[in-house]
PDBQT receptor file of N, H, CA, C and O in Angstrom, charges set to zero:
ATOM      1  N   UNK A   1      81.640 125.292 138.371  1.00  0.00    +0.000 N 
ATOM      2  CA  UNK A   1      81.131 124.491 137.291  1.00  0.00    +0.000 C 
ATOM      3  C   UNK A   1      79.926 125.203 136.679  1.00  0.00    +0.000 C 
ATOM      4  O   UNK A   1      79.136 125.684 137.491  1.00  0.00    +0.000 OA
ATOM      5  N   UNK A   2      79.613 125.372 135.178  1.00  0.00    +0.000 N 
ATOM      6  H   UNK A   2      80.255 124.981 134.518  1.00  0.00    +0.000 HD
ATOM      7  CA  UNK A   2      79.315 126.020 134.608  1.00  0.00    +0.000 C 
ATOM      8  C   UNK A   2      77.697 124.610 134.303  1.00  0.00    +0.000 C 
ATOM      9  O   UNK A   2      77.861 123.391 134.242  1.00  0.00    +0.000 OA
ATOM     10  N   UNK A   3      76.362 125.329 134.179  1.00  0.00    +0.000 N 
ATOM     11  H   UNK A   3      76.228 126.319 134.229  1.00  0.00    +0.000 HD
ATOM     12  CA  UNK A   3      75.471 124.261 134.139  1.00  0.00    +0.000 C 
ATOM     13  C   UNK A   3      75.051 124.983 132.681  1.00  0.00    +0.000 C 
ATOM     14  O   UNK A   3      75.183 126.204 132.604  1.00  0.00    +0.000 OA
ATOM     15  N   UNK A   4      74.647 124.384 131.757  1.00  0.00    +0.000 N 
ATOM     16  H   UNK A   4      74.540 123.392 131.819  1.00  0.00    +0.000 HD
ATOM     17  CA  UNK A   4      74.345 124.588 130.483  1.00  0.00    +0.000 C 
ATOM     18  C   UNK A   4      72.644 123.945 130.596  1.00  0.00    +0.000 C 
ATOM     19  O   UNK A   4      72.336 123.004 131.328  1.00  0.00    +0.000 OA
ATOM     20  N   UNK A   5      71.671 124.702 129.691  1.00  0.00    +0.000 N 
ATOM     21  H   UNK A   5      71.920 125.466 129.096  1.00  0.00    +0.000 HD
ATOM     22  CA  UNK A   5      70.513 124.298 128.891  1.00  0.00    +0.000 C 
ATOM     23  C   UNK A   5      70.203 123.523 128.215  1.00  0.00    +0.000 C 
ATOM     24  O   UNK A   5      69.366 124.097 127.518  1.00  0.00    +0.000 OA
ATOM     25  N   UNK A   6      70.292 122.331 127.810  1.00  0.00    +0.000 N 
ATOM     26  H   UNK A   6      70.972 121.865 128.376  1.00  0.00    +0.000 HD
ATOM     27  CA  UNK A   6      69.976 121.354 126.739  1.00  0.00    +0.000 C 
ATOM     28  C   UNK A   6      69.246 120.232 126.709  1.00  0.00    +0.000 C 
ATOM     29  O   UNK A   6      69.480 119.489 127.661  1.00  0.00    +0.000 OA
ATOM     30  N   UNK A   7      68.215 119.740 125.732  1.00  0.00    +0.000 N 
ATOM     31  H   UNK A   7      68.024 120.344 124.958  1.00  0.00    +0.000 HD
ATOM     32  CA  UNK A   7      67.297 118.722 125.531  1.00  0.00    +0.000 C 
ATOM     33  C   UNK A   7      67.782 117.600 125.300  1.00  0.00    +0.000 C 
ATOM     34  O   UNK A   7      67.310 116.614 125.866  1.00  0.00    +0.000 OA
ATOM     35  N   UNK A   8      69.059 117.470 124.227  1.00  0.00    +0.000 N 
ATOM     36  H   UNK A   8      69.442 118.271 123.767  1.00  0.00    +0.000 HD
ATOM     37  CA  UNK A   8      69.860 116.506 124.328  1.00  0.00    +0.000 C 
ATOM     38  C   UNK A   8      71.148 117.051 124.241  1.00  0.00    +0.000 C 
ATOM     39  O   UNK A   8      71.467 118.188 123.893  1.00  0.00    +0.000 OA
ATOM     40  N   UNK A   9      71.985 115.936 124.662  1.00  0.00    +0.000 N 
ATOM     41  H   UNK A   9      71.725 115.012 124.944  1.00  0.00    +0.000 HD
ATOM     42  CA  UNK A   9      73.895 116.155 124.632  1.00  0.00    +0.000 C 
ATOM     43  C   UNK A   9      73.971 114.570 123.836  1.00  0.00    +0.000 C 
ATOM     44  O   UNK A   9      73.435 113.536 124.234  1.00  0.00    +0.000 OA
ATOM     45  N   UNK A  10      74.783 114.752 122.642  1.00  0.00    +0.000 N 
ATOM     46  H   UNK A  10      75.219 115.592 122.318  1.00  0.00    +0.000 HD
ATOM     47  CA  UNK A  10      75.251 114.269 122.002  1.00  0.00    +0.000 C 
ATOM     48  C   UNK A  10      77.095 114.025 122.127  1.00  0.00    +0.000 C 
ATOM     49  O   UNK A  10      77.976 114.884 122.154  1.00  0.00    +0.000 OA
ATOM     50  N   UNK A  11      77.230 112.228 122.197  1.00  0.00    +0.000 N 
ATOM     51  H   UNK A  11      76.515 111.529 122.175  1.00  0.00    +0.000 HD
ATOM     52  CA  UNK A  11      78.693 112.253 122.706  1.00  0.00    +0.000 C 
ATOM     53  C   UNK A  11      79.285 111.655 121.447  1.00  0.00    +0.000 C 
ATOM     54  O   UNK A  11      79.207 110.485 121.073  1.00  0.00    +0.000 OA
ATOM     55  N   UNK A  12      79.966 112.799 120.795  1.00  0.00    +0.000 N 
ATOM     56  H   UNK A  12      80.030 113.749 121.099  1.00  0.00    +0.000 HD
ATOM     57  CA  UNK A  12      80.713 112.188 119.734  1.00  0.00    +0.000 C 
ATOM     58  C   UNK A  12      80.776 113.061 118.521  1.00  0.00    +0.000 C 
ATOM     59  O   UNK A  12      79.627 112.859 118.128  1.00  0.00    +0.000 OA
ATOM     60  N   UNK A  13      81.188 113.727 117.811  1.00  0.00    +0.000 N 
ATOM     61  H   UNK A  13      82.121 113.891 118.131  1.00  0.00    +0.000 HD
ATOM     62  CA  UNK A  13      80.911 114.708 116.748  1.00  0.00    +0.000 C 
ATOM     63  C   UNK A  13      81.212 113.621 115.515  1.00  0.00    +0.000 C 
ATOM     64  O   UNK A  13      81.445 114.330 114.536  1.00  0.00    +0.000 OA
ATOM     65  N   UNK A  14      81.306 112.290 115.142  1.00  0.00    +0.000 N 
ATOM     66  H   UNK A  14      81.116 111.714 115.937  1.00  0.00    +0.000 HD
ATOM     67  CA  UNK A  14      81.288 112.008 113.757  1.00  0.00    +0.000 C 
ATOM     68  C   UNK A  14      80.112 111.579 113.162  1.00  0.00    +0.000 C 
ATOM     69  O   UNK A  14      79.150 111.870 113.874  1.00  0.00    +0.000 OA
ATOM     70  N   UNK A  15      79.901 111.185 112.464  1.00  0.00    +0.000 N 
ATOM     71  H   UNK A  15      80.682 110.948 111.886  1.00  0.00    +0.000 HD
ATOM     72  CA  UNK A  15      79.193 111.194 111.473  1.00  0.00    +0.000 C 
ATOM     73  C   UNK A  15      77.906 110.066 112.134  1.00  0.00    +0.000 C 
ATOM     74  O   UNK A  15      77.146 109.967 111.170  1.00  0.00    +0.000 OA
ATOM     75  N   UNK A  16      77.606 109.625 112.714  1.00  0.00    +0.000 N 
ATOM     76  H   UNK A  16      78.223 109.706 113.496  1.00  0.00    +0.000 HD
ATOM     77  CA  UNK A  16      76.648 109.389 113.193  1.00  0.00    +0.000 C 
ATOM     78  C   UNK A  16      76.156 110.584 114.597  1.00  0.00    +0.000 C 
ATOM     79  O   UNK A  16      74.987 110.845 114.882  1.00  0.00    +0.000 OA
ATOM     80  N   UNK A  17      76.960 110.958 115.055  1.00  0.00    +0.000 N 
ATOM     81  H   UNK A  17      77.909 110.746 114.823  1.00  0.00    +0.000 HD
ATOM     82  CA  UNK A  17      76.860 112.075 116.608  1.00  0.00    +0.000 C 
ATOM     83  C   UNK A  17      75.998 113.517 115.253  1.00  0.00    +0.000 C 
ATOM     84  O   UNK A  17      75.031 114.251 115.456  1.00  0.00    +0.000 OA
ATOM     85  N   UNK A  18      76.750 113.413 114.188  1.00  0.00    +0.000 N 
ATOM     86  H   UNK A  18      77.536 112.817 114.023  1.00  0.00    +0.000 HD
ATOM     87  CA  UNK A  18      76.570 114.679 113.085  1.00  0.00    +0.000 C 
ATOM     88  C   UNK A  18      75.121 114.317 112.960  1.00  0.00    +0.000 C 
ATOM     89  O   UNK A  18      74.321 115.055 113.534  1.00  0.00    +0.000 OA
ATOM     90  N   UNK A  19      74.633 113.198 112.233  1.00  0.00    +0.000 N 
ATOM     91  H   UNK A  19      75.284 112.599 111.766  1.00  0.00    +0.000 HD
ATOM     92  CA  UNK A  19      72.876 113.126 111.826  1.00  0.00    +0.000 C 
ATOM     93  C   UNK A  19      72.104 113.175 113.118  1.00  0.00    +0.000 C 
ATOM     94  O   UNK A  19      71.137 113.937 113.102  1.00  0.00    +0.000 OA
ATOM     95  N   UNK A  20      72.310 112.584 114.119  1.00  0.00    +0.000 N 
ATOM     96  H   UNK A  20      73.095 111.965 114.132  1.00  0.00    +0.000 HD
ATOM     97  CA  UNK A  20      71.506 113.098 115.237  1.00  0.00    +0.000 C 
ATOM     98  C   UNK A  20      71.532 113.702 115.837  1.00  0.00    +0.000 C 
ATOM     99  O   UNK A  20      70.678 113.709 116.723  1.00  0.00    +0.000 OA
ATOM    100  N   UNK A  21      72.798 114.898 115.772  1.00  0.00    +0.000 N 
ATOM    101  H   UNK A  21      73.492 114.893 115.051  1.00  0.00    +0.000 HD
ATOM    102  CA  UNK A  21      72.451 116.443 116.352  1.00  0.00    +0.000 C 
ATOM    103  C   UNK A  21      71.646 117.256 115.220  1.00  0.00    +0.000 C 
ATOM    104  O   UNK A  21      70.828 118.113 115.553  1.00  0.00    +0.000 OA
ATOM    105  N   UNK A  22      71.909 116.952 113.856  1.00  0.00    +0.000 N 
ATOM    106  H   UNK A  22      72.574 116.255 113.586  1.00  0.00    +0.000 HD
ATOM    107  CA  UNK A  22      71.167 117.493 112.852  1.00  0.00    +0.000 C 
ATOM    108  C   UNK A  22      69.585 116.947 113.393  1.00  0.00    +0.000 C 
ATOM    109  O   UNK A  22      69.073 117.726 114.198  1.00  0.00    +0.000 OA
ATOM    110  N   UNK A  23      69.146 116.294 113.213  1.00  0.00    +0.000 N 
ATOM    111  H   UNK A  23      69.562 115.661 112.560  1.00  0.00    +0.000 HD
ATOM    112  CA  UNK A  23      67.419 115.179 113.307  1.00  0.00    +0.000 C 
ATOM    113  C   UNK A  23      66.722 116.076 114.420  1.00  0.00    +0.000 C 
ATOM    114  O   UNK A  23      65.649 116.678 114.405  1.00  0.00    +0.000 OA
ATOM    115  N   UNK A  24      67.868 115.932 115.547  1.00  0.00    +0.000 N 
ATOM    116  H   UNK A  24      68.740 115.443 115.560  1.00  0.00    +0.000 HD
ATOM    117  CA  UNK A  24      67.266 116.786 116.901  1.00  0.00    +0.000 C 
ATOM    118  C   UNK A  24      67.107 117.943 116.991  1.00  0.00    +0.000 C 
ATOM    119  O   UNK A  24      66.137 118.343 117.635  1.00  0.00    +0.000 OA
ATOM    120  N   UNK A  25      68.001 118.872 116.379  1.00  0.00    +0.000 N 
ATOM    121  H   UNK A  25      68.789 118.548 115.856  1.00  0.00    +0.000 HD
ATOM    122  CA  UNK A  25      68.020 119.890 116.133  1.00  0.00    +0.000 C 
ATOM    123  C   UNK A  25      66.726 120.368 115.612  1.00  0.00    +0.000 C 
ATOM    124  O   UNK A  25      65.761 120.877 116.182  1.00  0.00    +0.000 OA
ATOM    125  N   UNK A  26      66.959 120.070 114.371  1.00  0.00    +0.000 N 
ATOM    126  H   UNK A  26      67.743 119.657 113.908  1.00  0.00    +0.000 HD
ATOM    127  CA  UNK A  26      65.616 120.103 113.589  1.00  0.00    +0.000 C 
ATOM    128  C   UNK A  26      64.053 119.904 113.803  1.00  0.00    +0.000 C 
ATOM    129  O   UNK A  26      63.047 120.136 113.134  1.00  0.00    +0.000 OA
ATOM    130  N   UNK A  27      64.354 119.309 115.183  1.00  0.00    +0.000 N 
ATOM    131  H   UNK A  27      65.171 119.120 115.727  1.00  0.00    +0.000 HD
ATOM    132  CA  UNK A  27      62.982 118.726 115.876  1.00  0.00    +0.000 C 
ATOM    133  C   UNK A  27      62.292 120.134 116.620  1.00  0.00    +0.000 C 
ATOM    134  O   UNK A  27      61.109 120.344 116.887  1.00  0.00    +0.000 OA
ATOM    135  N   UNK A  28      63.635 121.108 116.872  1.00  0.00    +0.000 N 
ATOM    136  H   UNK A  28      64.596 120.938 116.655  1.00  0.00    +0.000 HD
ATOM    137  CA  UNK A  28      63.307 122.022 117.647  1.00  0.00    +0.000 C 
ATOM    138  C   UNK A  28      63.940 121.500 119.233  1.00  0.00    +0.000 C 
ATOM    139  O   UNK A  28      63.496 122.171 120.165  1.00  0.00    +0.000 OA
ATOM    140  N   UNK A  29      64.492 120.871 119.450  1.00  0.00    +0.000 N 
ATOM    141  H   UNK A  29      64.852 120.326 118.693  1.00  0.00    +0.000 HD
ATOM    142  CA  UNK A  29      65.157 120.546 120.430  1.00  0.00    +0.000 C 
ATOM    143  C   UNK A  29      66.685 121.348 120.608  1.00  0.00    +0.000 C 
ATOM    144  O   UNK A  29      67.340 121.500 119.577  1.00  0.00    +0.000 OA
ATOM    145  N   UNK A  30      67.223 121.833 121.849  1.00  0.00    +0.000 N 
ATOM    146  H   UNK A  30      66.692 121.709 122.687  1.00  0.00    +0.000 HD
ATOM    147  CA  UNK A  30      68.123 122.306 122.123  1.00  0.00    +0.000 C 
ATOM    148  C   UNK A  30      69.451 121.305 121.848  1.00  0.00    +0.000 C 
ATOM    149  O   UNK A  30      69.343 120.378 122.651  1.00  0.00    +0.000 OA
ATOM    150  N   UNK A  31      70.430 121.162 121.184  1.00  0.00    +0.000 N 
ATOM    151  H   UNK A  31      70.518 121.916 120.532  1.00  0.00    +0.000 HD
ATOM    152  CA  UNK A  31      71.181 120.197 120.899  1.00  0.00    +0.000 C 
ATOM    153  C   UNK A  31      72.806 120.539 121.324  1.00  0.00    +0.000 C 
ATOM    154  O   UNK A  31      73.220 121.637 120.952  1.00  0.00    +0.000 OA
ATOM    155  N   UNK A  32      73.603 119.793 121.964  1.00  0.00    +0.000 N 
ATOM    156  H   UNK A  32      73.267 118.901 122.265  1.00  0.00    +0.000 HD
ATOM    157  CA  UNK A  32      74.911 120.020 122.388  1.00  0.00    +0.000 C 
ATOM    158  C   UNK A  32      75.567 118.091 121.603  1.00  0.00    +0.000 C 
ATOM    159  O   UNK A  32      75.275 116.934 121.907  1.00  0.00    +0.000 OA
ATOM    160  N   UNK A  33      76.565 118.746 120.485  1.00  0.00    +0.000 N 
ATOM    161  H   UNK A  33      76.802 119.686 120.238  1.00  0.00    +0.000 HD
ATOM    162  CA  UNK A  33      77.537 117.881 120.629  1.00  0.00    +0.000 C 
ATOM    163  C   UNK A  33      78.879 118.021 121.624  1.00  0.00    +0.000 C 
ATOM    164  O   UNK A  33      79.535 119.020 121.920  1.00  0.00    +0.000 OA
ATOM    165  N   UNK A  34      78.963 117.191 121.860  1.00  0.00    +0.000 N 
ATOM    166  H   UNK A  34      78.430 116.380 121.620  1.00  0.00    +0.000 HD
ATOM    167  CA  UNK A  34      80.719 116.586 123.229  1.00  0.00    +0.000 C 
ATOM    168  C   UNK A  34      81.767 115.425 122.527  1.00  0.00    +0.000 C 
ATOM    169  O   UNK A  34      81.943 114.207 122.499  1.00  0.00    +0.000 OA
ATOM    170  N   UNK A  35      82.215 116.432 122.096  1.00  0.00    +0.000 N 
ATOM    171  H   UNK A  35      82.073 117.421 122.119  1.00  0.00    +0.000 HD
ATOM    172  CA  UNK A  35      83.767 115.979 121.446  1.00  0.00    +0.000 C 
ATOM    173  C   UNK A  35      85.006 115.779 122.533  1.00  0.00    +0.000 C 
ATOM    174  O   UNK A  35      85.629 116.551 123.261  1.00  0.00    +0.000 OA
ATOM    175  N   UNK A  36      85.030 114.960 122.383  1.00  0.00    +0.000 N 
ATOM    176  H   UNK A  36      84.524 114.333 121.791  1.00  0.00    +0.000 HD
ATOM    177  CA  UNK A  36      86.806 115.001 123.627  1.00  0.00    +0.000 C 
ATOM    178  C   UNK A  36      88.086 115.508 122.224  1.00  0.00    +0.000 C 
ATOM    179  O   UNK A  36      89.081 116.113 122.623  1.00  0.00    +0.000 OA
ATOM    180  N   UNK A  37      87.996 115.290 121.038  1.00  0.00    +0.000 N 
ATOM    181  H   UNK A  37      87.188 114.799 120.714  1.00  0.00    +0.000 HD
ATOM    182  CA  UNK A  37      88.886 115.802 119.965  1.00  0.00    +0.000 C 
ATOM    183  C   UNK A  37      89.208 117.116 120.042  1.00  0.00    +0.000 C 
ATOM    184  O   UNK A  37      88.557 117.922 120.706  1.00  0.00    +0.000 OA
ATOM    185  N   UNK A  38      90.202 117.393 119.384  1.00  0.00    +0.000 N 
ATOM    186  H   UNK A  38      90.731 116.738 118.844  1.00  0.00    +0.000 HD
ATOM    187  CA  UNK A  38      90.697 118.654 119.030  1.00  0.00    +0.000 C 
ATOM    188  C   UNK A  38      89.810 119.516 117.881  1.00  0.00    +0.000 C 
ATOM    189  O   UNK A  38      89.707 120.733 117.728  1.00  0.00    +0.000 OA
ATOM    190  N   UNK A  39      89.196 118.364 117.117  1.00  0.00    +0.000 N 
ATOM    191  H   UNK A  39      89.280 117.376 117.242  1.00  0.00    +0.000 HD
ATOM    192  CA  UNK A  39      88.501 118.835 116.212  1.00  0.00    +0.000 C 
ATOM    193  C   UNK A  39      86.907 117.910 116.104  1.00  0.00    +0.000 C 
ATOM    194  O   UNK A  39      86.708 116.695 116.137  1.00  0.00    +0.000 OA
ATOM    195  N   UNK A  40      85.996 119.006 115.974  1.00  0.00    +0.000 N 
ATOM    196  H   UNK A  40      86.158 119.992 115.948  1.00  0.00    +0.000 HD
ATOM    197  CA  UNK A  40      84.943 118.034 115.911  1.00  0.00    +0.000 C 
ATOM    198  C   UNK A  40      84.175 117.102 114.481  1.00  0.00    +0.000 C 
ATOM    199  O   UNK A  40      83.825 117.493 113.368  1.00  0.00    +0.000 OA
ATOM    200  N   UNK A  41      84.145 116.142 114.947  1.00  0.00    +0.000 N 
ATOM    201  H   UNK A  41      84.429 115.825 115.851  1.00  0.00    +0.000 HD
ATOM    202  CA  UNK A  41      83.998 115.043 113.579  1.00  0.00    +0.000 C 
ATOM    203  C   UNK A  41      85.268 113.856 113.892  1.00  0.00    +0.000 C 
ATOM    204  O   UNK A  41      86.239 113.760 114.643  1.00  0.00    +0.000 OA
ATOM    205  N   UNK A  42      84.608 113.051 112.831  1.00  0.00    +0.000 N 
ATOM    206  H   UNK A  42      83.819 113.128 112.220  1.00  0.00    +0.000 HD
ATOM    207  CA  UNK A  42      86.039 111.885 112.423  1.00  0.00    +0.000 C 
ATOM    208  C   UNK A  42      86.228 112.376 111.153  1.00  0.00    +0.000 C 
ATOM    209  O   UNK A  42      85.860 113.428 110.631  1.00  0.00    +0.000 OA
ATOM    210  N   UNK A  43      87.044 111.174 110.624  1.00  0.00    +0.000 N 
ATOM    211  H   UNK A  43      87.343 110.319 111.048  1.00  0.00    +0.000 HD
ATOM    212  CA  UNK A  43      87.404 110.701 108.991  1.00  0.00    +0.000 C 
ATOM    213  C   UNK A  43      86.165 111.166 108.304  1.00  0.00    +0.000 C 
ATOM    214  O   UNK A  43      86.250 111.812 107.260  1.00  0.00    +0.000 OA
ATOM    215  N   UNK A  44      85.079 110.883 108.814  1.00  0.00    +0.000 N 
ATOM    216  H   UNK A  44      85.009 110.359 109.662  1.00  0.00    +0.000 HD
ATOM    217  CA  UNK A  44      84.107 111.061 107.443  1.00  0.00    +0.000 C 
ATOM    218  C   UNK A  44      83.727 112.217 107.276  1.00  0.00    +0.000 C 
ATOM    219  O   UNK A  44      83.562 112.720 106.164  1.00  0.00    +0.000 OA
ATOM    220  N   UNK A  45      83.501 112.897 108.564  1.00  0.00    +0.000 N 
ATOM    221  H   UNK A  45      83.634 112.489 109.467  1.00  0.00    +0.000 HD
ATOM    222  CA  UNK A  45      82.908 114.457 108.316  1.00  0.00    +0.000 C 
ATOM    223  C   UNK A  45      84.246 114.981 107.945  1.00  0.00    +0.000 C 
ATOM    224  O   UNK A  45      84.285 114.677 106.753  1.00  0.00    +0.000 OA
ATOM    225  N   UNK A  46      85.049 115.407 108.135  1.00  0.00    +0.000 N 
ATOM    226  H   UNK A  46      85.018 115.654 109.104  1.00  0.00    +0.000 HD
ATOM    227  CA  UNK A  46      86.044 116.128 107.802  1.00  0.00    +0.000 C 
ATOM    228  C   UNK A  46      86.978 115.824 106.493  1.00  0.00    +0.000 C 
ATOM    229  O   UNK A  46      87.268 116.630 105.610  1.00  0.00    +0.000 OA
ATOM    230  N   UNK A  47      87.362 114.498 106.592  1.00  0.00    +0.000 N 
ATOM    231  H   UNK A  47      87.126 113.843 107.310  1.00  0.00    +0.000 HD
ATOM    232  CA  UNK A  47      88.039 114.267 104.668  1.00  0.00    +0.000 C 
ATOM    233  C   UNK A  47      87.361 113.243 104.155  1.00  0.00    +0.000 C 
ATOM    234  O   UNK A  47      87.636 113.036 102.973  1.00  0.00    +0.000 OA
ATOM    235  N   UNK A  48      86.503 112.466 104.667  1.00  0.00    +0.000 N 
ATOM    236  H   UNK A  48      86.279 112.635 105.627  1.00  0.00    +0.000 HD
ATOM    237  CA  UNK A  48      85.769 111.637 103.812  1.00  0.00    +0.000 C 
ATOM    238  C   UNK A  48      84.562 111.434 103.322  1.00  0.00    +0.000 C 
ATOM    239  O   UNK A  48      84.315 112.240 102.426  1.00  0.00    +0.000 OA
ATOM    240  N   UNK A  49      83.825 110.795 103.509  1.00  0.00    +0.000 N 
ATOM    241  H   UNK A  49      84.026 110.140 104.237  1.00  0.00    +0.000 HD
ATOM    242  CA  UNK A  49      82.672 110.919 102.766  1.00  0.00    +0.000 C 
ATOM    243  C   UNK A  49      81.758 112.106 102.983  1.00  0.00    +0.000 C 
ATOM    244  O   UNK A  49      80.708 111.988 102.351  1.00  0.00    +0.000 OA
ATOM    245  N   UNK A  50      81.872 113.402 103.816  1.00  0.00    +0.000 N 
ATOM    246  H   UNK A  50      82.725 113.498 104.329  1.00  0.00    +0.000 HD
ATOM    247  CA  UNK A  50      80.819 114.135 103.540  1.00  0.00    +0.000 C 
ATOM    248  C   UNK A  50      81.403 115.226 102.713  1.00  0.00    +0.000 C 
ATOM    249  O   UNK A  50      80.581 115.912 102.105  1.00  0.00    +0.000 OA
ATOM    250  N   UNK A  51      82.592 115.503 102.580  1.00  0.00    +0.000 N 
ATOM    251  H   UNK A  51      83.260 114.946 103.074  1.00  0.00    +0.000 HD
ATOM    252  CA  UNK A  51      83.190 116.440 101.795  1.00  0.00    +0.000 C 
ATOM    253  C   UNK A  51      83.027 115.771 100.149  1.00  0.00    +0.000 C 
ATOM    254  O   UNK A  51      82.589 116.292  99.123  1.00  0.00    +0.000 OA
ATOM    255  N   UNK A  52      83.539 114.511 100.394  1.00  0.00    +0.000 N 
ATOM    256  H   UNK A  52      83.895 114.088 101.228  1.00  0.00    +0.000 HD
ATOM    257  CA  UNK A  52      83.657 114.030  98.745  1.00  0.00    +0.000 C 
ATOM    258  C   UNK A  52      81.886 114.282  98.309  1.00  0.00    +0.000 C 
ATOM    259  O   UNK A  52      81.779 114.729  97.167  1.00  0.00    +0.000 OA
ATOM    260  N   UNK A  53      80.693 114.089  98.952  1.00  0.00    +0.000 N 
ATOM    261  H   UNK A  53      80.781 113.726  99.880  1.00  0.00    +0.000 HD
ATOM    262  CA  UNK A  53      79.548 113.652  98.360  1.00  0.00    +0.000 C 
ATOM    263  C   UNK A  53      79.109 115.560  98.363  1.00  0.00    +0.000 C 
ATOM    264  O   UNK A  53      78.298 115.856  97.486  1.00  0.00    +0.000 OA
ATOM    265  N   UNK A  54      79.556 116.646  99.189  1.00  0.00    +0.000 N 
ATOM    266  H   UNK A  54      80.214 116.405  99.902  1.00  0.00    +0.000 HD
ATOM    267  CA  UNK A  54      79.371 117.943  98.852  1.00  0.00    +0.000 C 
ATOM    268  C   UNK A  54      79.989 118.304  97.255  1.00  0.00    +0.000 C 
ATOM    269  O   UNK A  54      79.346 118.913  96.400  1.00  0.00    +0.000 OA
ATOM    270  N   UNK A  55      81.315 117.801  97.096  1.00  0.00    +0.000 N 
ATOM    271  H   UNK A  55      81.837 117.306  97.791  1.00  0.00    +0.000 HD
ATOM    272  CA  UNK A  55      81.799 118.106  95.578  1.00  0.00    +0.000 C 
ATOM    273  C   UNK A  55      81.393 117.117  95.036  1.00  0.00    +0.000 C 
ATOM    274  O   UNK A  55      82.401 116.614  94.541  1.00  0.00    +0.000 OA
ATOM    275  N   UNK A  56      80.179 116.233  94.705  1.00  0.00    +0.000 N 
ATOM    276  H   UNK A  56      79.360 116.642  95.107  1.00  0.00    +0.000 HD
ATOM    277  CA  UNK A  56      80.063 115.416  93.756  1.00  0.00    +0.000 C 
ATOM    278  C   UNK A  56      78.902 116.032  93.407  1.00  0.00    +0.000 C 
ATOM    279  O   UNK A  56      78.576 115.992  92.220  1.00  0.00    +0.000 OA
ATOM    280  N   UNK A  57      78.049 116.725  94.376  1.00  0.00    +0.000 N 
ATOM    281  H   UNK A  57      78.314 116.758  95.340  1.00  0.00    +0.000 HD
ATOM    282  CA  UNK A  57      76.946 117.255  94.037  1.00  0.00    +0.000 C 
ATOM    283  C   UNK A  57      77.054 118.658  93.988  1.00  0.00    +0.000 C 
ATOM    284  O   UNK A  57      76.078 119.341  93.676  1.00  0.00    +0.000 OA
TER     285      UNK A  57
Protein backbone atom coordinates (compact mmCIF):
# COMPACT_ATOMS: atom_id res chain seq x y z
CA UNK A 1 0.00 0.00 0.00
CA UNK A 2 1.21 3.09 -1.34
CA UNK A 3 0.96 6.23 1.52
CA UNK A 4 0.57 9.59 -0.29
CA UNK A 5 1.26 13.43 1.16
CA UNK A 6 -1.77 15.50 1.51
CA UNK A 7 -3.44 18.39 3.61
CA UNK A 8 -6.70 17.56 2.34
CA UNK A 9 -8.43 14.53 0.26
CA UNK A 10 -11.38 15.54 -1.34
CA UNK A 11 -14.22 12.74 -2.02
CA UNK A 12 -15.92 13.42 -5.11
CA UNK A 13 -14.68 15.26 -8.33
CA UNK A 14 -18.09 17.27 -9.19
CA UNK A 15 -18.71 20.40 -8.99
CA UNK A 16 -18.83 21.08 -5.50
CA UNK A 17 -15.52 18.36 -4.72
CA UNK A 18 -14.19 20.91 -8.03
CA UNK A 19 -14.55 24.49 -5.86
CA UNK A 20 -13.04 23.04 -2.84
CA UNK A 21 -10.12 21.39 -4.29
CA UNK A 22 -9.77 24.72 -6.25
CA UNK A 23 -10.27 27.16 -2.59
CA UNK A 24 -7.72 24.63 -0.96
CA UNK A 25 -5.51 24.47 -3.39
CA UNK A 26 -5.19 27.95 -3.66
CA UNK A 27 -4.73 28.26 0.05
CA UNK A 28 -1.43 26.59 -0.58
CA UNK A 29 -2.58 23.40 0.78
CA UNK A 30 -1.63 20.02 -0.77
CA UNK A 31 -4.99 18.85 -2.40
CA UNK A 32 -6.08 15.19 -3.63
CA UNK A 33 -9.47 14.71 -5.32
CA UNK A 34 -11.01 10.70 -4.97
CA UNK A 35 -13.21 9.85 -7.67
CA UNK A 36 -14.55 6.22 -7.65
CA UNK A 37 -15.72 7.31 -11.63
CA UNK A 38 -14.17 6.54 -14.68
CA UNK A 39 -14.04 10.07 -15.23
CA UNK A 40 -13.51 12.83 -12.89
CA UNK A 41 -16.49 15.32 -12.39
CA UNK A 42 -20.37 14.88 -12.86
CA UNK A 43 -22.95 16.41 -15.31
CA UNK A 44 -21.87 19.81 -14.48
CA UNK A 45 -18.18 19.84 -14.81
CA UNK A 46 -18.03 17.91 -17.83
CA UNK A 47 -21.35 18.83 -20.15
CA UNK A 48 -23.07 21.18 -18.08
CA UNK A 49 -22.86 24.14 -16.53
CA UNK A 50 -19.11 24.72 -16.44
CA UNK A 51 -18.50 24.16 -20.08
CA UNK A 52 -21.70 26.12 -21.17
CA UNK A 53 -20.62 29.31 -18.75
CA UNK A 54 -16.64 28.84 -20.37
CA UNK A 55 -18.38 29.45 -24.00
CA UNK A 56 -20.65 32.11 -22.84
CA UNK A 57 -17.79 34.00 -21.65
Amino acid sequence: MRKFDCDVAILGGGSAGYAAARTDAGEGLKTVVIEGGSEIGGLCILRGCMPSKALLY
